[in-house]
N, C-alpha and C positions, 0 to 999 in steps of 0.2 A: 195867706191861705196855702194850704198842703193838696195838691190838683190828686188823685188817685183814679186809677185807669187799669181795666181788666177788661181780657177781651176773651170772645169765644170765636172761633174759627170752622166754619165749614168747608170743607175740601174736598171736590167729589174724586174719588177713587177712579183711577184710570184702569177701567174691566169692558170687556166686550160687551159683557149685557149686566141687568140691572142686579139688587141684591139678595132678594129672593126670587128670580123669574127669571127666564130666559129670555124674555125681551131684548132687542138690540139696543145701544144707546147711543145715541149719534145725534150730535151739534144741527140745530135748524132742520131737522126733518119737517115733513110735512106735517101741522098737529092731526094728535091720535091718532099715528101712521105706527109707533112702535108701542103697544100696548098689549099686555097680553091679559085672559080672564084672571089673574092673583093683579094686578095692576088698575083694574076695573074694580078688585074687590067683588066679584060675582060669587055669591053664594059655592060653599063647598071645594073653594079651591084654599091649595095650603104654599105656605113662603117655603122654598129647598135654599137653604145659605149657598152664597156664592165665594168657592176658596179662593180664588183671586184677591176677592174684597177683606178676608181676613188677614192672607198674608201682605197685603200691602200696607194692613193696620196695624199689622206686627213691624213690619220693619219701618214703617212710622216710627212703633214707640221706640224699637231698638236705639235709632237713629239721635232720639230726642231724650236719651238718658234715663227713657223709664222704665221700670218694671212691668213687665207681664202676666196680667194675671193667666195661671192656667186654667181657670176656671171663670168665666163671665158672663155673665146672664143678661138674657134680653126681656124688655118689659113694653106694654105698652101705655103710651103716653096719649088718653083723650083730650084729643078738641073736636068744635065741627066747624069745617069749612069746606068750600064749593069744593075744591080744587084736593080733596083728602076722602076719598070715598067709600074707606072704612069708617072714616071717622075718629081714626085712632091713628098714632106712627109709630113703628114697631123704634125701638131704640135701647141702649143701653141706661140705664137710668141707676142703678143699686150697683151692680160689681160690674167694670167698665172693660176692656181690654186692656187697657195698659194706664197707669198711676203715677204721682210723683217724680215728674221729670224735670229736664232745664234745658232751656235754650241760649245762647248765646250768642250776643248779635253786636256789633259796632255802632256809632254813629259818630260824625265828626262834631267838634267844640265851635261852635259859632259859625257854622259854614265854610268852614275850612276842613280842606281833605288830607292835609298834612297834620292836625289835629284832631286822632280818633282815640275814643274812650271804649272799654270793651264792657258790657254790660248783662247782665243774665235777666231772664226773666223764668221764674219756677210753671212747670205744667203740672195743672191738679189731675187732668185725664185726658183721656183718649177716647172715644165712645163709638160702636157702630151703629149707623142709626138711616132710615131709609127719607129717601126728598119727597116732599110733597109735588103735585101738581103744578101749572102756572095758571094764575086768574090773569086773564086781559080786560081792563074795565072797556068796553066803549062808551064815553060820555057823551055823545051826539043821540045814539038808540038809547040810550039808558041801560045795557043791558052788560052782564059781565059774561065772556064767552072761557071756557077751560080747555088746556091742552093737557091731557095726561102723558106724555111724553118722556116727561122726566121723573114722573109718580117709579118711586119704588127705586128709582138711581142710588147708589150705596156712597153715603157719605162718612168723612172720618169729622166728628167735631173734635177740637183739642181747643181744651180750655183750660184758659193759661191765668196764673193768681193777679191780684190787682197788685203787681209792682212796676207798675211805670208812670208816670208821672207828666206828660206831655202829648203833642201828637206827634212830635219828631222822633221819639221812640217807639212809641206803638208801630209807624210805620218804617221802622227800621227791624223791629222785631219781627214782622210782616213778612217784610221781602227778603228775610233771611229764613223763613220759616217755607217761603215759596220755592226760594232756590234748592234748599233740603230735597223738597217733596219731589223738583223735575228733575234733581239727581238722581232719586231714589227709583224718579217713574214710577213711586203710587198716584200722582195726578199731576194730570198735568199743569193744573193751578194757573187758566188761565184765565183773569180777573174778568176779562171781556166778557166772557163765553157763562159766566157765572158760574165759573168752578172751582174760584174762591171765596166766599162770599163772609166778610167780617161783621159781627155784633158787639161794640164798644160800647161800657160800662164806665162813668165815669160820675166822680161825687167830688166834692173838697170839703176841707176841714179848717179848724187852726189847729194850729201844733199844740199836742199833749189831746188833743179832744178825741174823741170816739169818732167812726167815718162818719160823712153828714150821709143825706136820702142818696141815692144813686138814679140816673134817669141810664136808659137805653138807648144808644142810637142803632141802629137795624140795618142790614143790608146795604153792607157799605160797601160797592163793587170796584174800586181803587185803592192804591196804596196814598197815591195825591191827595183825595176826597177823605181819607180816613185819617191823614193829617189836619186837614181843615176844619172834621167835625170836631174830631177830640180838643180841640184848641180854641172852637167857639163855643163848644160846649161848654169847657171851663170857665172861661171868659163871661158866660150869660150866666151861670150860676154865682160865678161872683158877683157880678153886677147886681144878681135879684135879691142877694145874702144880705149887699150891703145897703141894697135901699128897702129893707125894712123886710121884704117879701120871704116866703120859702118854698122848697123845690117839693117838685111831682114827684112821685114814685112811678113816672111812666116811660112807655116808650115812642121814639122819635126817627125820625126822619133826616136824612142830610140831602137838601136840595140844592144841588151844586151850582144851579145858575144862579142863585141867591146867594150862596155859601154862607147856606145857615143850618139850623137844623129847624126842624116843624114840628110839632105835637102829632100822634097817629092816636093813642090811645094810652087814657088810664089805667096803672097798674093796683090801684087802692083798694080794689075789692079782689086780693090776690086767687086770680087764674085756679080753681082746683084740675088738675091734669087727672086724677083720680089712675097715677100712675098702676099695673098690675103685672103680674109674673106675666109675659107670652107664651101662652098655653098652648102653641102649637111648632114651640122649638126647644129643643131639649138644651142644659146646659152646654156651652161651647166648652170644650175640654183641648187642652194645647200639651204638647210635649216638649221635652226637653232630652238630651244625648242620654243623662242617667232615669227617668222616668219612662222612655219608651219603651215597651211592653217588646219581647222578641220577636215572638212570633206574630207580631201587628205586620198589616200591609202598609206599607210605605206614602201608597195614593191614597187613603184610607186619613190621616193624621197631617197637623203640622207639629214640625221640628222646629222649638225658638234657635236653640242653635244651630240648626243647619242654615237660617236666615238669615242670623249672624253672622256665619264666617264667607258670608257674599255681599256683603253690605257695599255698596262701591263708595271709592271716597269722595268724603263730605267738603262742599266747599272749604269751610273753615282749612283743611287740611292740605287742599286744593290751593288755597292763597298763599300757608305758608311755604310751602313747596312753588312757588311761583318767585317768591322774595328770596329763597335761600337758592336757589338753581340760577336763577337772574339777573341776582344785582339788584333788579327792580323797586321802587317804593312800595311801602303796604297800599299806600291807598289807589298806584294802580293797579295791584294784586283784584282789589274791589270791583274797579273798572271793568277787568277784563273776564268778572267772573258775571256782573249783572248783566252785560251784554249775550245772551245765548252765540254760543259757536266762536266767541273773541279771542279765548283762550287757546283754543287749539289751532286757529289763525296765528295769533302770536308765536306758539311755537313750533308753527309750522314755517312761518317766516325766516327765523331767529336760525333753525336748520342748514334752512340754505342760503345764506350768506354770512357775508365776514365781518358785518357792522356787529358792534357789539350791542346787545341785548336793550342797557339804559337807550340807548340810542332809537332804535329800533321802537320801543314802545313809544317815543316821541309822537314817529311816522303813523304809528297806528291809532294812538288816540287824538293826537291834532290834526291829521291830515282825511286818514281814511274814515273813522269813526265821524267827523263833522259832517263829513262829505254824503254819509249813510243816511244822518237824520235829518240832513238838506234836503233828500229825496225819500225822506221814508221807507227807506230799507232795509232788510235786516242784513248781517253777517253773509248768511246763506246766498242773501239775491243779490251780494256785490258782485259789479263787474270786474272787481278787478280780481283777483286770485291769487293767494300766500306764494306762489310760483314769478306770477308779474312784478309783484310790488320789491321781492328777494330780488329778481332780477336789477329792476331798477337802482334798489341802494347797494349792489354790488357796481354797479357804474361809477356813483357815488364815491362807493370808499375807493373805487380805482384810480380815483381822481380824473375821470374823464369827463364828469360833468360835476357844475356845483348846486350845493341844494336849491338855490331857485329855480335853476334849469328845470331841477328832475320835479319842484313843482309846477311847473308850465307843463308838465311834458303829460299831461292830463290822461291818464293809464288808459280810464273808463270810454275815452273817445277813441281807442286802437285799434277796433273794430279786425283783432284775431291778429295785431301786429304786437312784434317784441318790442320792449322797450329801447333797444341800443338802434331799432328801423327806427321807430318815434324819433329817437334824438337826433338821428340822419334825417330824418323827412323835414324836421321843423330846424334843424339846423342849431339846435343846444349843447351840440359838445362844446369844451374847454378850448379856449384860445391860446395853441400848442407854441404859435410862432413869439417868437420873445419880442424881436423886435416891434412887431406888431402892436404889443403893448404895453412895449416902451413909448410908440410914437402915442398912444391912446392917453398914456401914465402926462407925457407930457404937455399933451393938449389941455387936459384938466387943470395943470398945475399954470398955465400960462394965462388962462379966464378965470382962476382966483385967487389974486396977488394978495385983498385982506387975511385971507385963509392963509395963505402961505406963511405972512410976518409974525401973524399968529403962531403958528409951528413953529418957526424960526425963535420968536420969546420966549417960547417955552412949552407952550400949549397942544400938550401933546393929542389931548382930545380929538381937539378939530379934523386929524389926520383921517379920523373914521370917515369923515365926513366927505372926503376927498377918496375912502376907499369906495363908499359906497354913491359916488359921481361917476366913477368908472365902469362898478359894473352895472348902472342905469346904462351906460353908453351902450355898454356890451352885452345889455338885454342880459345878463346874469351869466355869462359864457367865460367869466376870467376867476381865477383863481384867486380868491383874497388874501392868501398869504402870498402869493409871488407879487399881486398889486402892491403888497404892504410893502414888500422889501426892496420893490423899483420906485415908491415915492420916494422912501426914504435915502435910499440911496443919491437919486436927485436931488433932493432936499439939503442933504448934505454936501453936497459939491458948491 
């Protein structure tokens, strides 16, 4: 079976207010606290475009290799529901803002982060198109209650071709689609808050055959959950192919405490939208450096190119510049990009000290980054500070204290002290006096005589094992290259 996977993508546009209204727009207001009469749909009132919302659409598609049209037209799209109180959604439907682009996304070969394939997936379009309302069912009163709140919020859909194949791609195509957009800050795209919000299309086939039916899954508000559907999706359609049955032409559900998908509704008797031109917005007209009229006002128009030569740079570009300045792996190039604020940490670290960089990213991905998602925190709310933690692996490569130490030396409990106070308070510098541990080197060697004949026949191994008895002794305070070279020296007398 050939799995086939096309997704559509809602993204709401990161603008003050909505996309024809000056309404505010703001996360968990109080319902029908930001609505204005065009949001209500009250007789007489008319949609004014919001430029925010277009130029964010535009350097969307810049960003995502598409073409823009200078000409795009808005249409509306009937349905009826509670929660849509025209009964219509104004959207792009016939000539889109921006067309034919690509995305390019990685993912690793078997769960390995050392093996990453790089992968495209083509975008058919761009579209600006405005949010409906939210229905809340209460199933106890029986009653559905509506928050117009987000009626009229300016979304971008980008709807990408069915080339993917999995859910491990879909959602790898996702979160590189997400990182774009909080580069870009057209949205903030954050999945929580549903301000990204995925609609996966998925069918199979056998090879050489024509695609089979396609079912929908809807509103799929994780990258996790958007992996699980597409992949049990496929999964049930095989199963139903090959025990006799055949597929819905409808749409579904992913109910994640189940992690399944559910039936919502048939698509068989296809939806007429009885799409029409929006007769109350003239064609969107865009410029370009050689199309702009001279004597035009400047606030008056957008400039594709003037969007363009501000475009900030794109992850992808981001990463490589990360591997080539660093030294670093690609795949923590990844790391340090998915984590918001990681990167600029890392190179903020990497500044002020003298560990070298491979090094350095050790520190931050296995030590500090664990330590983050131990406590559920982000970058921003660590206690410790690209300042602290430099401080500390400059101890380090000074050779005053060894890496155990400096992980004992638990940054985050410092409570506004330096790290070199820490290693005085809890007593973790390097054990400077030789003799000292000489007498320590010897003690070890005298409580393990098997160990020793061993070393003695040949086994050099074992030596580790005798380094690392020493500095259990020494709580992590001695030097294992001067331990190494005072066994051995004993060893050989």
């Amino acid at each position: 079976w050939v799995p086939v996977v096309g997704l559509e993508i809602h993204a709401q546009i990161s603008s003050n207010s909505k996309l024809f209204s000056g309404s505010q727009v703001q996360f968990a207001a109080p319902p029908n606290s930001l609505v204005s009469f065009f949001d209500a749909s009250l007789p007489g009132t008319l949609p004014v475009l919001n430029r925010r919302c277009v130029e964010a659409a535009v350097m969307t598609g810049l960003a995502l290799n598409c073409s823009i049209n200078k000409k795009s037209l808005f249409d509306r799209k009937h349905y009826f529901y509670a929660d849509l109180p025209a009964g219509y959604q104004i959207t792009q439907q016939r000539v889109p803002i921006a067309v034919n682009g690509c995305l390019m996304y990685s993912l690793c070969i078997d769960n390995k982060m050392s093996q990453m394939v790089t992968k495209t997936v083509r975008i058919k379009q761009i579209q600006l198109e405005q949010d409906s309302g939210k229905s809340l069912h209460d199933d106890t009163r029986s009653q559905t209650l509506v928050d117009l709140n987000r009626a009229g919020v300016g979304l971008m859909e980008v709807v990408m071709e069915p080339d993917m194949c999995c859910g491990e791609e879909a959602a790898a195509a996702v979160r590189e689609l997400q990182l774009i957009l909080q580069t870009l800050g057209s949205s903030q795209a954050v999945m929580a808050e549903g301000q990204l919000r995925v609609d996966a299309n998925v069918s199979v086939h056998h090879p050489g055959e024509p695609y089979g039916v396609r079912t929908e899954v809807k509103n799929i508000n994780s990258i996790r959950f958007l992996a699980k559907a597409v992949d049990y999706e496929i999964q049930r359609q095989i199963e139903e192919l090959e025990n006799g049955g055949t597929i819905l032409n409808e749409t579904r559900a992913f109910d994640s405490k189940l992690g399944c998908t559910v039936p919502m509704r048939d698509k068989e008797g296809k939806q007429d939208y009885r799409f029409m031109p929006e007769p109350n917005l003239p064609p969107l007209i865009l410029y370009d450096a050689k199309s702009l009229p001279a004597n035009m006002n400047h606030q008056q128009v957008i400039n594709i190119d003037w969007i363009h030569e501000r475009l900030p740079e794109l992850p992808s570009v981001k990463r490589e510049k990360l591997v080539e300045q660093y030294g670093i792996l690609p795949e923590h190039s990844f790391t340090l990009l998915n984590e918001d604020g990681l990167a600029e940490f890392f190179e903020n670290v990497v500044k002020q000290t003298q560990m070298k960089p491979r090094k350095v990213i050790g520190w931050i991905l296995n030590d500090l980054l664990s330590y983050l998602k131990q406590h559920s925190l982000t970058v921003k709310e660590s206690p410790v500070s690209s300042f602290l933690l430099a401080d500390l692996l400059n101890l380090l490569e000074k050779k005053e204290i060894s890496s155990t130490a400096a992980k004992q030396a638990k940054l985050w409990k410092g409570e506004g002290k330096t790290p070199l106070e820490i290693v005085k308070e809890q007593k973790l510098e390097l054990i400077q006096d030789q003799k000292e541990l000489e007498q320590i080197c010897q003690a070890v060697i005298d409580g393990r005589e098997n160990e020793v004949m061993e070393i003695k026949a040949g086994n050099r191994k074992v030596l580790n094992k005798l380094i690392g008895l020493v500095q259990r002794r020494t709580q992590g305070r001695s030097n294992p290259v001067l331990v190494k070279q005072i066994l051995e020296k004993k060893l050989s007398e």
